[in-house]
C-alpha positions as CSV (number, residue, x, y, z in Angstrom):
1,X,19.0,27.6,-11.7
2,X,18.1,24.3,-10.1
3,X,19.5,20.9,-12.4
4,X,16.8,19.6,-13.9
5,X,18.1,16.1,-13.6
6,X,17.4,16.9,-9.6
7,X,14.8,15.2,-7.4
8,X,12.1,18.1,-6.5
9,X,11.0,16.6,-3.6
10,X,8.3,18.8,-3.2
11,X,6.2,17.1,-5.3
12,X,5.7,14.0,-3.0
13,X,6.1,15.7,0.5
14,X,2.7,14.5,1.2
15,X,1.4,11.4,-0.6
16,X,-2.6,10.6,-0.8
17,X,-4.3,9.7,2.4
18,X,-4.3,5.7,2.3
19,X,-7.8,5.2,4.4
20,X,-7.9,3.1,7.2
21,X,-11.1,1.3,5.7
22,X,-8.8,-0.1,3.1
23,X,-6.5,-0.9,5.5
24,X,-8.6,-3.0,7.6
25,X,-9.8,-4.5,3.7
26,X,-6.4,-5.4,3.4
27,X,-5.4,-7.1,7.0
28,X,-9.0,-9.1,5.9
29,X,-7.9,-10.8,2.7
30,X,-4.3,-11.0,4.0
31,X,-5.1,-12.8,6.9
32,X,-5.1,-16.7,6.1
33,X,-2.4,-16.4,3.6
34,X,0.0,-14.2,4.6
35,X,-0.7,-13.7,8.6
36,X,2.5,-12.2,9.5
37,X,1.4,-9.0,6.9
38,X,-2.1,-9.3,8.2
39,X,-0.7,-8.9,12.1
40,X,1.1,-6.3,10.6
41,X,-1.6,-4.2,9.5
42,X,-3.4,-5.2,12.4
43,X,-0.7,-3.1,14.5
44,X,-0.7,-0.2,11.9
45,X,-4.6,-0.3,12.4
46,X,-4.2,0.1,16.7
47,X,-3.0,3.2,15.8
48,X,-5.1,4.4,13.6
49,X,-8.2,6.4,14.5
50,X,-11.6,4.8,13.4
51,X,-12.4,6.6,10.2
52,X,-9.3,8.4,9.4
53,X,-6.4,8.2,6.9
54,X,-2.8,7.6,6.9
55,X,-0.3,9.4,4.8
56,X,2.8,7.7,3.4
57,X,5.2,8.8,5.3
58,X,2.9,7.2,8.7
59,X,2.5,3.5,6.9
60,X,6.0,3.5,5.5
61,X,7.4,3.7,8.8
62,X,5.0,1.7,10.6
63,X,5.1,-1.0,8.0
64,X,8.5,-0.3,5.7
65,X,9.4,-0.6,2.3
66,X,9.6,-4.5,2.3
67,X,6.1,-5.5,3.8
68,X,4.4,-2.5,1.4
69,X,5.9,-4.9,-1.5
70,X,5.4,-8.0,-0.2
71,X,1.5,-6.7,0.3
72,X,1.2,-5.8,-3.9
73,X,2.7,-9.2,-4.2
74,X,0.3,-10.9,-1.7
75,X,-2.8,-9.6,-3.2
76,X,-1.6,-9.9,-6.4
77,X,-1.0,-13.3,-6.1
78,X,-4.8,-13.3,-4.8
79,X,-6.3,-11.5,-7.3
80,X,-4.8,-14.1,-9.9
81,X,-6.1,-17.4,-7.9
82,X,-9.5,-15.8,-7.9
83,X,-9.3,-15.1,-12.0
84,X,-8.1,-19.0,-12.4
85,X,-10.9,-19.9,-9.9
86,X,-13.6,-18.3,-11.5
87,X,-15.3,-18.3,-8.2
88,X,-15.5,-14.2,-6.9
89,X,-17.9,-11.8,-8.3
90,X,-17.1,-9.2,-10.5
91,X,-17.7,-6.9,-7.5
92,X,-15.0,-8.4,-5.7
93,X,-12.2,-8.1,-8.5
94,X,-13.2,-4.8,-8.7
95,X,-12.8,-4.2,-5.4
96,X,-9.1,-5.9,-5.2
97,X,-8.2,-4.1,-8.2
98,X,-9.1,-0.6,-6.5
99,X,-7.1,-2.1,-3.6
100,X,-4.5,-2.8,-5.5
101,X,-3.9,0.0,-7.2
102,X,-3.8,2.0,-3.8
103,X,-0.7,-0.2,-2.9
104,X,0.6,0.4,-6.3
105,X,0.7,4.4,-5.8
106,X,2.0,3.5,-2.3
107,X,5.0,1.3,-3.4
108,X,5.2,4.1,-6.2
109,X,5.9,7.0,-3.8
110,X,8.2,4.8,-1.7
111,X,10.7,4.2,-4.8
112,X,10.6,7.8,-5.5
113,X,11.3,8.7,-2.4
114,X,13.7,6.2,-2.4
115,X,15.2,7.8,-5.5
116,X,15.4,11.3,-4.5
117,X,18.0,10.0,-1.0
118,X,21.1,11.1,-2.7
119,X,19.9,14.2,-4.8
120,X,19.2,16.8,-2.0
């Protein structure tokens, strides 16, 4: 009988498909303050066919664990200067907090598969 303090990794084989619309939405708002993530994406984008989606396991390794955070952070960061500015439409915060949560599930499925190393 399997511990049920174990990791079943199973159940995040395959993450959502992160689409490469959002992607290039991201490399967009990253790009004049954080342009090292913004090349980054850029890159992950190359390889990316026009219309398709990326699974997890493609933009962790293509952009690793660190940038994926820093990119929550980033727009984040963002998406509080616009509040205190007062100067996006509600569209747009809409919009960055659909984006955001995207990277949320992301960085989400990274720490569990983070979590479930050691257990197998």
């Amino acid at each position: 009988m399997p511990s049920p303090h174990r990791f079943d990794t199973k159940a995040f084989i395959e993450p959502f498909g992160f689409s490469s619309k959002n992607l290039q939405l991201t490399q967009a708002l990253l790009r004049n303050p954080q342009p090292t993530l913004s090349e980054n994406l850029r890159h992950t984008l190359a390889l990316t066919p026009a219309q398709s989606s990326l699974n997890g396991y493609t933009l962790l390794d293509t952009l690793g664990a660190v940038a994926i955070g820093r990119i929550i952070a980033s727009l984040t960061q963002l998406g509080n200067e616009w509040l205190e500015n007062g100067n996006c439409s509600v569209a747009s915060l809409n919009s960055l907090h659909h984006l955001l949560d995207e990277w949320i599930a992301l960085g989400d499925w990274v720490v569990q598969q983070a979590g479930g190393i050691g257990d197998q």
